[in-house]
KEVEXZA-808488 format. One record per residue (C-alpha): residue in three letters; x, z, y. Coordinates in Angstrom, 2 decimals, always signed. Example, Ala and Ser with C-alpha at 12.3 -4.5 7.8 and 13.67 -1.06 7.14 Angstrom:
<pts>
  aa      px      pz      py
 Ala  +12.30   +7.80   -4.50
 Ser  +13.67   +7.14   -1.06
</pts>
This chain:
<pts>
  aa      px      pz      py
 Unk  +53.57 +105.45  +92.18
 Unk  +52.76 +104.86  +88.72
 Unk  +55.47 +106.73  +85.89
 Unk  +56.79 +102.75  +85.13
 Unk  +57.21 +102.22  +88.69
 Unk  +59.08 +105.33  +89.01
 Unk  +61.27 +104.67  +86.05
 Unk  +62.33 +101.23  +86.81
 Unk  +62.61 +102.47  +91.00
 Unk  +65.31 +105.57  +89.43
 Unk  +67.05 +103.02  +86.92
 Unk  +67.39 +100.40  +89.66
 Unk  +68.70 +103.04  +92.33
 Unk  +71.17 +104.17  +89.99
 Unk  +72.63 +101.00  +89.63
 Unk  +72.71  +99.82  +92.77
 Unk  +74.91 +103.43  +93.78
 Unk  +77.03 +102.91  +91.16
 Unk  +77.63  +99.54  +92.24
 Unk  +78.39  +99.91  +95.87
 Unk  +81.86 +101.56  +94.78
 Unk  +82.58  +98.90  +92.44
 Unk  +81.79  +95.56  +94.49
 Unk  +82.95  +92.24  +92.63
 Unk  +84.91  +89.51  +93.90
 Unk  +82.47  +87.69  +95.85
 Unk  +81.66  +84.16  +96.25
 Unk  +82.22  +83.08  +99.61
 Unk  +79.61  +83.11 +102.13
 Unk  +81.21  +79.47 +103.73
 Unk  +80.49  +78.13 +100.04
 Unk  +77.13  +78.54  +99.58
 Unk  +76.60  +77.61 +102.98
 Unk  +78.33  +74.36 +102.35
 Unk  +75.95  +73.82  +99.00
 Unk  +72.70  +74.59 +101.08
 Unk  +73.58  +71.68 +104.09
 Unk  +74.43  +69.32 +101.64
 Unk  +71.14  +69.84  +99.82
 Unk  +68.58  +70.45 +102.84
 Unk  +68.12  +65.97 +103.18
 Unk  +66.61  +66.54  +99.63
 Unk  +64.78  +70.02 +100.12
 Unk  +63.18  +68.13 +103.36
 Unk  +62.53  +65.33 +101.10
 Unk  +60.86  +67.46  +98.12
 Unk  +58.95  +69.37 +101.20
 Unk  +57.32  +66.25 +102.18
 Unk  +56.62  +64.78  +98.85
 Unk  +54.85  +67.90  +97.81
 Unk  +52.88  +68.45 +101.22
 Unk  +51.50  +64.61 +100.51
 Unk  +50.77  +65.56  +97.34
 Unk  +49.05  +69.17  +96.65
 Unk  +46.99  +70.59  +93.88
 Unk  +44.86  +72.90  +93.20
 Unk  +45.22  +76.55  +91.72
 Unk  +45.94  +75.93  +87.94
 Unk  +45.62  +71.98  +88.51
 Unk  +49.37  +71.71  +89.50
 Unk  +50.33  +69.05  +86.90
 Unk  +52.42  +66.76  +89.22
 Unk  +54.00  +69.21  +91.13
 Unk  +54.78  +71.11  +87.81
 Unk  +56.47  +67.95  +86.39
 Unk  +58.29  +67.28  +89.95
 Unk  +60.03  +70.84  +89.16
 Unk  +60.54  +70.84  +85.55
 Unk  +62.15  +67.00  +85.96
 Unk  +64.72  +68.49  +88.36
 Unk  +65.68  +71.99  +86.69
 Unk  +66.86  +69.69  +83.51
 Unk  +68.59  +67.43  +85.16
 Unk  +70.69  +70.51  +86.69
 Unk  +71.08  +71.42  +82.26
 Unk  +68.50  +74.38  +82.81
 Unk  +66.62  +75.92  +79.87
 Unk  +63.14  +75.05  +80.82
 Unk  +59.73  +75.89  +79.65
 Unk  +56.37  +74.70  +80.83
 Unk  +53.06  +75.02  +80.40
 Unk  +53.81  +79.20  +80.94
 Unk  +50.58  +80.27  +82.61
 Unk  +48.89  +76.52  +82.65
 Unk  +50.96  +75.18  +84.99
 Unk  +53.77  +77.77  +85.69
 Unk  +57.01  +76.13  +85.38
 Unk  +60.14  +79.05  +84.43
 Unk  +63.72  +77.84  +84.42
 Unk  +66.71  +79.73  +83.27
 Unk  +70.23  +79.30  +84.31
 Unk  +72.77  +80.84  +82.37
 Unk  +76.09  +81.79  +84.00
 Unk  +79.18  +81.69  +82.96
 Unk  +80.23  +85.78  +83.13
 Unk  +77.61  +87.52  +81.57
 Unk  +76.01  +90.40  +84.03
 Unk  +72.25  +91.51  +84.21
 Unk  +69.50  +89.00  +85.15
 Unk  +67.70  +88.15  +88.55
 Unk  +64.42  +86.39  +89.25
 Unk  +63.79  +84.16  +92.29
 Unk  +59.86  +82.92  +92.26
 Unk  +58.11  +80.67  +94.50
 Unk  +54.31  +79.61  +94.43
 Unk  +53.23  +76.47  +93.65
 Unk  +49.05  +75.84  +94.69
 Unk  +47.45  +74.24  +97.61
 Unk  +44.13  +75.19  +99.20
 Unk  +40.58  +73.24  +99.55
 Unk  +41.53  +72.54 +102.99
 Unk  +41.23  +69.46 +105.29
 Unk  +44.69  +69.43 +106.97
 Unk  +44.60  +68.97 +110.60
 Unk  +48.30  +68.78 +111.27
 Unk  +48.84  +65.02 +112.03
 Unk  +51.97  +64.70 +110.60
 Unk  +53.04  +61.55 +109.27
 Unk  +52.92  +63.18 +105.78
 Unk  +49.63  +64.77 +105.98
 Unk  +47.68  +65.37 +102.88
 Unk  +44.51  +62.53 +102.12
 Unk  +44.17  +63.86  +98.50
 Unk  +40.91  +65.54  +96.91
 Unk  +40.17  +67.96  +94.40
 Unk  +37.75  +69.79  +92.89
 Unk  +36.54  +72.94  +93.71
 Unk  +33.63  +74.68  +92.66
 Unk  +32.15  +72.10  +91.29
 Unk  +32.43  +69.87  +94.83
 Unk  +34.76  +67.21  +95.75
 Unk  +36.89  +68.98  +98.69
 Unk  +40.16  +67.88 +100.97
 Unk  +43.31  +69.42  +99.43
 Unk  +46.06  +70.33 +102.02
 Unk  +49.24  +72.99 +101.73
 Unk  +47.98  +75.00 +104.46
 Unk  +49.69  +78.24 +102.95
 Unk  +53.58  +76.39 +102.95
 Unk  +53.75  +76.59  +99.23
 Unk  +55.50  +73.05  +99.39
 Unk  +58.12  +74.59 +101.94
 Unk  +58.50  +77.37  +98.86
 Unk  +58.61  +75.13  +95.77
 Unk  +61.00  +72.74  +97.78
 Unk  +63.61  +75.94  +98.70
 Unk  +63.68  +77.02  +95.38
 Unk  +64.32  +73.78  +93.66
 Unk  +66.94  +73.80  +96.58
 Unk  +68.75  +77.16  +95.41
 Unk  +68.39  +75.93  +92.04
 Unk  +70.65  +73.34  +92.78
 Unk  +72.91  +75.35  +94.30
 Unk  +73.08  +77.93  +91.82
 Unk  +73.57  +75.58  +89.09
 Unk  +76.39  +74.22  +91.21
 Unk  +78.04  +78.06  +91.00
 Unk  +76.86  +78.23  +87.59
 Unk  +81.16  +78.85  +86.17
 Unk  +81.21  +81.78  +88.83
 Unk  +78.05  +83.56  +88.17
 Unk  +77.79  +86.95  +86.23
 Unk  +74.38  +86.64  +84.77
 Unk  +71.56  +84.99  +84.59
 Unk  +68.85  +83.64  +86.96
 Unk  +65.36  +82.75  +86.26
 Unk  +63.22  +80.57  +88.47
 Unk  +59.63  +81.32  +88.07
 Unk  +57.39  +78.13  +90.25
 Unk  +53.67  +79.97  +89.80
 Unk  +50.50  +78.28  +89.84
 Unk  +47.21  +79.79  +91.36
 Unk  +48.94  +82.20  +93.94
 Unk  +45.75  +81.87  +95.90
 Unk  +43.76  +83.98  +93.36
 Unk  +42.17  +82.86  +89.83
 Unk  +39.95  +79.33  +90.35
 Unk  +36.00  +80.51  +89.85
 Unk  +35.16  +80.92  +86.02
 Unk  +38.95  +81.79  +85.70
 Unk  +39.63  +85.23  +84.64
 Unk  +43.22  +85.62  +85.59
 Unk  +45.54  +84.40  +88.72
 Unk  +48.88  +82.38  +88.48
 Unk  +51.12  +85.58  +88.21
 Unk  +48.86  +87.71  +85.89
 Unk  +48.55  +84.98  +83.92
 Unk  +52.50  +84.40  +83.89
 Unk  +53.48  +87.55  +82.79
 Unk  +50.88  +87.81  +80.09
 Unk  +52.68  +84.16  +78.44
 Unk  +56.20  +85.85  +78.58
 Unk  +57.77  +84.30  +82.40
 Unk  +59.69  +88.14  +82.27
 Unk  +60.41  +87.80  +78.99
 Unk  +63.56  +86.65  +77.07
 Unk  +65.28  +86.74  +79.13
 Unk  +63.75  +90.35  +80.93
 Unk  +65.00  +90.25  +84.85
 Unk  +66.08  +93.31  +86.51
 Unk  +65.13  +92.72  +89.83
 Unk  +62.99  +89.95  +91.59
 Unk  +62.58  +88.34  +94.65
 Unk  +60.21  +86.29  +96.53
 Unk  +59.53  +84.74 +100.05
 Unk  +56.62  +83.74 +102.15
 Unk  +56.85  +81.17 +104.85
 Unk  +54.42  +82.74 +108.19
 Unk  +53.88  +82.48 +111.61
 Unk  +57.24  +84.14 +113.08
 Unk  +60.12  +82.80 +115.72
 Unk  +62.25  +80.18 +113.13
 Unk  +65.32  +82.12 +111.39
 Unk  +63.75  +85.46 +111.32
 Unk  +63.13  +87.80 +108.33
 Unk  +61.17  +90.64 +108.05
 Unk  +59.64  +92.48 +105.15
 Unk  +58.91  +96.68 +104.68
 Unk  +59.68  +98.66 +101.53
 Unk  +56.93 +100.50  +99.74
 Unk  +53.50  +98.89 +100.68
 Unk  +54.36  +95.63 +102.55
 Unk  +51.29  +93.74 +102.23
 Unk  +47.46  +94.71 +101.11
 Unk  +45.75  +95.08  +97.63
 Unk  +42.80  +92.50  +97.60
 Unk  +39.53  +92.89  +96.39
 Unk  +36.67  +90.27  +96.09
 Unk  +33.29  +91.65  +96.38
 Unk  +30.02  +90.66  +95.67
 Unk  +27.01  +91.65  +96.35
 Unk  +23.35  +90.50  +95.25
 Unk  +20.10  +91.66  +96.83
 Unk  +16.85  +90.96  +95.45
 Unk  +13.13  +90.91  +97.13
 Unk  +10.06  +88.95  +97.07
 Unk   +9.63  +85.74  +98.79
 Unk   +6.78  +86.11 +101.35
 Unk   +5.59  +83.25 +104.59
 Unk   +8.23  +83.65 +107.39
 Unk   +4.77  +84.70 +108.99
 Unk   +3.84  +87.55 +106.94
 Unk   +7.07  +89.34 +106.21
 Unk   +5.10  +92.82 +105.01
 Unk   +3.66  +90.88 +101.89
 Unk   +7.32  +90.27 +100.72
 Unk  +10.31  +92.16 +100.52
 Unk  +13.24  +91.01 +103.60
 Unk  +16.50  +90.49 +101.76
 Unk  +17.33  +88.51 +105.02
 Unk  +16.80  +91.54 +107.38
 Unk  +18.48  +93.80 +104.17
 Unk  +21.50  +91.28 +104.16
 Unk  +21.82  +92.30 +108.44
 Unk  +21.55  +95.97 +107.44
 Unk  +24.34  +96.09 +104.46
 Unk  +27.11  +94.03 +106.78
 Unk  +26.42  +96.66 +109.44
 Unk  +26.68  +99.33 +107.21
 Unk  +29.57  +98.38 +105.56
 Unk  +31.72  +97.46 +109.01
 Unk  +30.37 +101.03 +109.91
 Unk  +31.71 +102.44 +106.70
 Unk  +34.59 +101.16 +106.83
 Unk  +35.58 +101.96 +111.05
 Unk  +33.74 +105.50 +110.57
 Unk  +35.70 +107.19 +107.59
 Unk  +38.48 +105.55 +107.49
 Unk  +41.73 +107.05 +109.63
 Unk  +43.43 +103.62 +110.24
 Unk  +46.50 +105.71 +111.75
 Unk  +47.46 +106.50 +107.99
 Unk  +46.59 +103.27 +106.05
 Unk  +45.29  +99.86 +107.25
 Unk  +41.85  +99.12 +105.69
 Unk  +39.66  +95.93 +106.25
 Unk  +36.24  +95.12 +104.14
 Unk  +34.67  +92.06 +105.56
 Unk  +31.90  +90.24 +104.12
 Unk  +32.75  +86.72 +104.99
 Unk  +29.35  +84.65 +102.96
 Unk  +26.36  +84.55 +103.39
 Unk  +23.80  +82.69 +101.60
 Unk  +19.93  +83.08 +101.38
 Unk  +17.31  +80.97 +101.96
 Unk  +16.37  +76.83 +102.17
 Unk  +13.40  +76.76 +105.11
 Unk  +12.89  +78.22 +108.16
 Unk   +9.22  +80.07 +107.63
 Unk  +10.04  +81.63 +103.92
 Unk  +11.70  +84.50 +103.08
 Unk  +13.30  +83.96 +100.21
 Unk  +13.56  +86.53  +97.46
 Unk  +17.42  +86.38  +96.65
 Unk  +20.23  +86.79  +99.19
 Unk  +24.22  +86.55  +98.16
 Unk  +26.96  +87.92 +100.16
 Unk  +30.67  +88.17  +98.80
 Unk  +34.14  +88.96 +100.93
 Unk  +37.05  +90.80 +101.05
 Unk  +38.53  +94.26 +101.25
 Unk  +41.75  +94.60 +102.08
 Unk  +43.74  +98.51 +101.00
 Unk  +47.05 +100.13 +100.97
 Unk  +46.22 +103.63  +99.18
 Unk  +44.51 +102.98  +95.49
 Unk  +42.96 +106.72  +96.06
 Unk  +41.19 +105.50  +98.93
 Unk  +40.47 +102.08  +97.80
 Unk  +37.95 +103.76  +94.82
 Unk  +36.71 +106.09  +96.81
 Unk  +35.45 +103.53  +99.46
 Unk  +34.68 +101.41  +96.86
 Unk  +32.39 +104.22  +95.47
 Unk  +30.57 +105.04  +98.38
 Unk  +30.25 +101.47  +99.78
 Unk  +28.18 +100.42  +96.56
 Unk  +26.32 +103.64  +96.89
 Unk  +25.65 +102.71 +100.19
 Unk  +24.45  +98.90  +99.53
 Unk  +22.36 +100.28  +96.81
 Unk  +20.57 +102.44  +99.26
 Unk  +19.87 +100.24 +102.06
 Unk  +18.46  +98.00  +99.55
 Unk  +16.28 +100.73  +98.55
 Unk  +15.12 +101.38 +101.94
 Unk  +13.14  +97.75 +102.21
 Unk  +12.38  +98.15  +98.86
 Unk  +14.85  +95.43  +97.45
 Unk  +17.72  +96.03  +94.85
 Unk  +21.14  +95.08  +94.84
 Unk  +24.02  +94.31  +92.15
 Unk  +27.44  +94.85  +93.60
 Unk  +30.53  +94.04  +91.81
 Unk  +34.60  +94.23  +92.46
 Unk  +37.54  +92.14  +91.32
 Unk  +40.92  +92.64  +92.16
 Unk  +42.59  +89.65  +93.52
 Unk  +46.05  +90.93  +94.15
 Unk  +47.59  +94.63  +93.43
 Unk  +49.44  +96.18  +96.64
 Unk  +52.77  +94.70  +96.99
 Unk  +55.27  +97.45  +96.75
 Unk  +59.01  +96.79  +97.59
 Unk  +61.04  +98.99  +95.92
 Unk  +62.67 +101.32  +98.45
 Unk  +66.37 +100.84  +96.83
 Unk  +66.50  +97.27  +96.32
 Unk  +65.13  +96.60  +99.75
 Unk  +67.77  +99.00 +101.39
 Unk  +70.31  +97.39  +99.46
 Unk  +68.96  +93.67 +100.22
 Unk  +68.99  +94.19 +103.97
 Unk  +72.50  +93.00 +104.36
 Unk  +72.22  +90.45 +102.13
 Unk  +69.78  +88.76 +104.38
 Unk  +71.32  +89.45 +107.25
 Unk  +74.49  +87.56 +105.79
 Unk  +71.83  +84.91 +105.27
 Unk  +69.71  +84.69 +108.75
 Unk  +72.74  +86.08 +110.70
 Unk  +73.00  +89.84 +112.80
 Unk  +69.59  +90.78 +114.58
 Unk  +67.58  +88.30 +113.13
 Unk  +66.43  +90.78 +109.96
 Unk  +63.69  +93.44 +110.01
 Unk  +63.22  +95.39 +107.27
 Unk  +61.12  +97.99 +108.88
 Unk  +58.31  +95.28 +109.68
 Unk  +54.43  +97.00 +110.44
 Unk  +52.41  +96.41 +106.68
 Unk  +50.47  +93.12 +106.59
 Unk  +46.62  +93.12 +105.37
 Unk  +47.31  +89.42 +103.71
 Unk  +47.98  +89.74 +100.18
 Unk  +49.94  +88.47  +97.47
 Unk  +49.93  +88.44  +93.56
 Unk  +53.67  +88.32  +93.74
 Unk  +52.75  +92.07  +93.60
 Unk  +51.88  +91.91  +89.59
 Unk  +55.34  +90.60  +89.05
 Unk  +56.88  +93.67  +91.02
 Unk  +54.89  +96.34  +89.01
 Unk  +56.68  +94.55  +85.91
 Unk  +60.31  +94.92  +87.44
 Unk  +61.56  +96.29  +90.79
 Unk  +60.85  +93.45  +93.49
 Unk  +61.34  +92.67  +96.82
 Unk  +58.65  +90.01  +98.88
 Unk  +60.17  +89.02 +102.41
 Unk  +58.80  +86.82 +105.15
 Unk  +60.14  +83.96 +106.40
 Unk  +59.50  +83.39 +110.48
 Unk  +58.43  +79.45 +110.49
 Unk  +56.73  +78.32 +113.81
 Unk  +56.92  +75.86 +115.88
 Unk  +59.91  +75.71 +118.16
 Unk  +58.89  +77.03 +121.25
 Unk  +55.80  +77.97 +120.19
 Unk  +54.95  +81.73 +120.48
 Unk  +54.32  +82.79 +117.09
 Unk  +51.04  +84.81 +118.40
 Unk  +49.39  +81.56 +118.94
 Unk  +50.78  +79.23 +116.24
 Unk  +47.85  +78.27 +114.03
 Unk  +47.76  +81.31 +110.71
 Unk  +48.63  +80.07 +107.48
 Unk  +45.31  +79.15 +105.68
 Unk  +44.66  +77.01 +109.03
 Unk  +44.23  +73.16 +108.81
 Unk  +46.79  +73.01 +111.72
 Unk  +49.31  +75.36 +109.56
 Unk  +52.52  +73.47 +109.40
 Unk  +56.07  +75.20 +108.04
 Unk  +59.31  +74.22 +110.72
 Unk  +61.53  +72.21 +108.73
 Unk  +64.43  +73.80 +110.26
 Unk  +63.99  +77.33 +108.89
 Unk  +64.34  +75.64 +105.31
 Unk  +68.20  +76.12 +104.57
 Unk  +67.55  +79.63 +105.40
 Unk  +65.19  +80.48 +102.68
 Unk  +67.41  +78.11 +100.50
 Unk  +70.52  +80.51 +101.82
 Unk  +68.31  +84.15 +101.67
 Unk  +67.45  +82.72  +97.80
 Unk  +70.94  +81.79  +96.63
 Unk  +72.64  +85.16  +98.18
 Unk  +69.85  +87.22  +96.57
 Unk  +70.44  +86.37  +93.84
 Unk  +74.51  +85.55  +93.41
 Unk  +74.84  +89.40  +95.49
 Unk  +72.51  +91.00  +92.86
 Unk  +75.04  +89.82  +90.01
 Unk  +78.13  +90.18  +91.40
 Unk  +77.30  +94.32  +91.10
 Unk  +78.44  +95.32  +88.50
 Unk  +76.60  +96.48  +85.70
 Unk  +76.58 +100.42  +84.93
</pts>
């Protein structure tokens, strides 16, 4: 844990002690539960509007002005254009108290959605320099549509609320478009989205597979750091027929994914931290009888333990660089973070436990959940301020959550009836986070 980390983890713990002897008068659980039914026609409605209509990582321009339309009508302070697209909305209560962030994530993904519902996605974009389907097959509609939800509803509360809440909608959660240098949050935080006002906690959500009305989430490392990396070998193109007058990057490319799944399964004790390193591309080559002289590979590697993470990093471009050596080819092999570790401060997710519980209802929380090797860049926005990132069970009914389709699949589709509970888990976040008082 790095010495800011620590601080803000020791602050934050102190606070929340002091607190528990000095509760506030609370606003009742019936009320906000009220606010949230009488909202969910529109949340559904927003849901669907946005899943019809989805954008791209830092492309977001409609669903940027859907939000920002709606936060002034409910006589937020508003500012756009934070981060491209990023959207942040402030809501100033009427005690004051300390300040709490909710944030939800605003981008689609190039995929062509296979869902079949009557609102299914038909929209393009461009990725890459190609002309590709656009579909919300990670549920960021189901997110943007909750939080405009509890922004209602807060605003509604806005006489009884001691503090201040900030609404962060982020573009580019999926990771920084190619040629871009920086993702949504990174790119937030660096244009001021925690500053002025500075929150002292934050929370975010994730819709997943998971039985509908469940939540579940882990403090400390909850889900992976994520790495892209590429690699580059280079030969000499030679006749399919005559491979000893070249130099195989084809038959290299075979030997450096073995070698690298062997890496990875051989030194790495999976009983203490989760690791995955996949190469997932492939490219080399346009006829059947060359060789060609260039091969490109790229994937992922997926870490809980930054010690580790270098050190594998270390020895798996050592390793690269040697097998390319061995057929007399050379490589270039390069890393870039995607998204840090998500950590959940301990504290805040011992003290937020109940809250969602008084949100989903008794036995229907988990905050002791097994870490998840699917990332998130939520986690640059807790390494700024102590943060908690929960999941959000949304499958099918009846379906077994084992075999609903992942998020990222074109069958992904977010149960409709889970939505007043991330509505409700936002709205008590952050109204139970101000009513403590401040020490």
């Amino acid at each position: 844990m790095n010495a800011r980390r620590l601080i803000a983890a020791s602050s934050l713990a102190l606070g929340l002690v002091f607190a528990a002897g000095q509760a506030c008068a609370q606003v009742p659980l019936a009320r906000v539960e009220a606010a949230v039914e009488q909202i969910n026609p529109r949340v559904i409605e927003w849901r669907r509007d946005l899943h019809a209509n989805p954008e791209l990582g830092f492309a977001e321009t409609r669903t940027a002005g859907v939000v920002a339309d709606h936060l002034r009508a409910l006589g937020l302070e508003v500012r756009t254009g934070v981060g491209r697209t990023g959207v942040v909305g402030i809501l100033r209560g009427g005690k004051p108290g300390r300040t709490v962030a909710l944030r939800a994530d605003m981008d689609a993904l190039p995929v062509l959605e296979a869902t079949g519902l009557p609102f299914a996605s038909t929209v393009t974009g461009t990725y890459m320099g190609q002309t590709v389907p656009v579909a919300h097959a990670c549920g960021h509609d189901a997110h943007v549509a909750m939080l405009m939800g509890a922004a209602e509803v807060l605003a509604g509360m806005k006489a009884d609320l001691a503090g201040t809440v900030v609404f962060i909608f982020q573009p580019a959660e999926e990771g920084a478009p190619p040629g871009e240098p920086k993702g949504g949050a990174a790119l937030m935080i660096e244009e001021g989205a925690l500053r002025d006002p500075r929150p002292d906690a934050i929370f975010g959500l994730h819709v997943v597979p998971g039985r509908p009305g469940t939540i579940f989430y882990r403090p400390q490392g909850f889900m992976a750091a994520s790495d892209r990396v590429d690699i580059v070998l280079h030969g000499r193109q030679t006749h399919g027929a005559w491979p000893w007058k070249g130099v195989d990057v084809i038959a290299a490319s075979a030997d450096v994914i073995q070698t690298i799944n062997t890496l990875t399964a051989r030194t790495i004790d999976p009983t203490t931290t989760p690791t995955v390193f996949t190469i997932a591309t492939l490219d080399a080559g346009v006829r059947y009888n060359i060789i060609p002289d260039t091969a490109t590979l790229s994937g992922t590697l997926r870490t809980f333990d930054i010690a580790q993470r270098d050190d594998l990093v270390r020895r798996a471009e050592a390793a690269v660089g040697n097998v390319a050596e061995n057929y007399g080819a050379t490589a270039e092999f390069s890393v870039r973070q995607n998204a840090a570790l998500v950590f959940n401060n301990e504290a805040l997710s011992a003290w937020l436990a109940p809250v969602l519980t008084e949100a989903a209802g008794e036995g229907n929380v988990n905050p002791a959940t097994p870490a998840t090797t699917v990332a998130e860049d939520f986690s640059y926005l807790s390494q700024e301020v102590p943060g908690v990132f929960y999941h959000l069970g949304g499958s099918p009914d009846g379906v077994d959550p084992a075999t609903a389709p992942p998020n990222h699949s074109p069958a992904f589709n977010v149960n409709e009836a889970v939505l007043p509970l991330g509505v409700k888990a936002h709205v008590l976040s952050a109204i139970r986070f101000l009513e403590q008082p401040v020490p």
